[in-house]
N, C-alpha and C positions, 0 to 999 in steps of 0.2 A: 306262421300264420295260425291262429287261434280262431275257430267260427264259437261264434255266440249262439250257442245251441240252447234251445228251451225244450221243457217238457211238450210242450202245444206243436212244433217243429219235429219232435220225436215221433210224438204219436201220428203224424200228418205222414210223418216217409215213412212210418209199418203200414199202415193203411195205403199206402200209394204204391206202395212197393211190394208189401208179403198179402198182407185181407185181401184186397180187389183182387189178384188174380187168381187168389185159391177161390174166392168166392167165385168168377167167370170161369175157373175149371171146373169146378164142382157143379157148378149150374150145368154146365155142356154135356157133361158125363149122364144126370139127369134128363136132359133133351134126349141123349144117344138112346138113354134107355126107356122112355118113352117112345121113341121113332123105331126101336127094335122090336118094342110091344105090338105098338101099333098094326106094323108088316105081317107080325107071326099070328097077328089075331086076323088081321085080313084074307091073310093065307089061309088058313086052318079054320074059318069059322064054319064051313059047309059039315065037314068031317064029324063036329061036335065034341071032337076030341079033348083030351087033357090041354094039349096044346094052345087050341085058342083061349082056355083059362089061365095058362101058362102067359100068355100074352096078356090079357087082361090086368095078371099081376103086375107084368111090368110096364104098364103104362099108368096102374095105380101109382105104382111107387115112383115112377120117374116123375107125376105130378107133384106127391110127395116132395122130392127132393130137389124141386123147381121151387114150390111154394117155402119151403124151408130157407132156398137160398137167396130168394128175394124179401122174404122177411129177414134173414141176417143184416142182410145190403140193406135196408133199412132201420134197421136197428142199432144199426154200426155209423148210417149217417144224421140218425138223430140226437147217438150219443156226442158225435162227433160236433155236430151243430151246437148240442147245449152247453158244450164246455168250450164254444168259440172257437176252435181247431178248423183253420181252412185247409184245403187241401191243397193250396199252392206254399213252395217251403223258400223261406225268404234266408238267407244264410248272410251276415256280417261279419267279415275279417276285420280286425284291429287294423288295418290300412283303411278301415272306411270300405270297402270294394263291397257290393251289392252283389250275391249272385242268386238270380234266380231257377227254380229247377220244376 
C-alpha cells in the first residue's frame, strides 16, 4: 500500500501535529507566567518592594509571549490559507481506500 502523498498533505500533518501544539504549549506557559506575575504583584504591591516590579515584569512578558503566540497561529494560518492547505489530510491507497485523519 502506497499513500499518494502531497506537498499540501505534508505541510497540513506538521501543522496538525508538531506547530499547533507547540504553539498551545507555548501560549499556556505564557498564560502561567502572566498569572504568576499577576499573584506576586497582588501580593507584594502594599510593600513596594522589588517584588511587585518583579511581578509587573512578568506579566509584561507573559503578555508578550501570548501576543507572539497568537500572532504565529495567525500567521501560520494565513500562510496556510493562501497556499490552499486545509487542515483536514485526505490519504489515497492504490486500492482506491479513502482514509481520512
Amino acid at each position: 500500500m502506497i499513500a499518494d502523498v502531497t506537498i499540501g498533505s505534508l505541510v497540513a500533518s506538521v501543522n496538525k501535529v508538531i506547530i499547533n501544539p507547540l504553539i498551545i504549549f507555548l501560549f499556556s506557559l505564557a498564560l502561567i507566567m502572566f498569572m504568576f506575575g499577576m499573584v506576586k504583584f497582588i501580593a507584594n504591591r502594599e510593600a513596594g518592594s522589588d517584588k511587585a516590579g518583579e511581578g509587573k515584569n512578568n506579566m509584561f512578558w507573559g503578555l508578550i509571549g501570548m501576543t507572539i503566540m497568537i500572532s504565529v497561529f495567525g500567521i501560520m494560518n494565513f500562510i496556510a490559507n493562501t497556499l490552499g492547505i486545509q487542515n483536514d489530510i485526505n490519504i489515497t491507497t492504490q486500492s482506491g481506500i479513502e482514509i481520512d485523519q
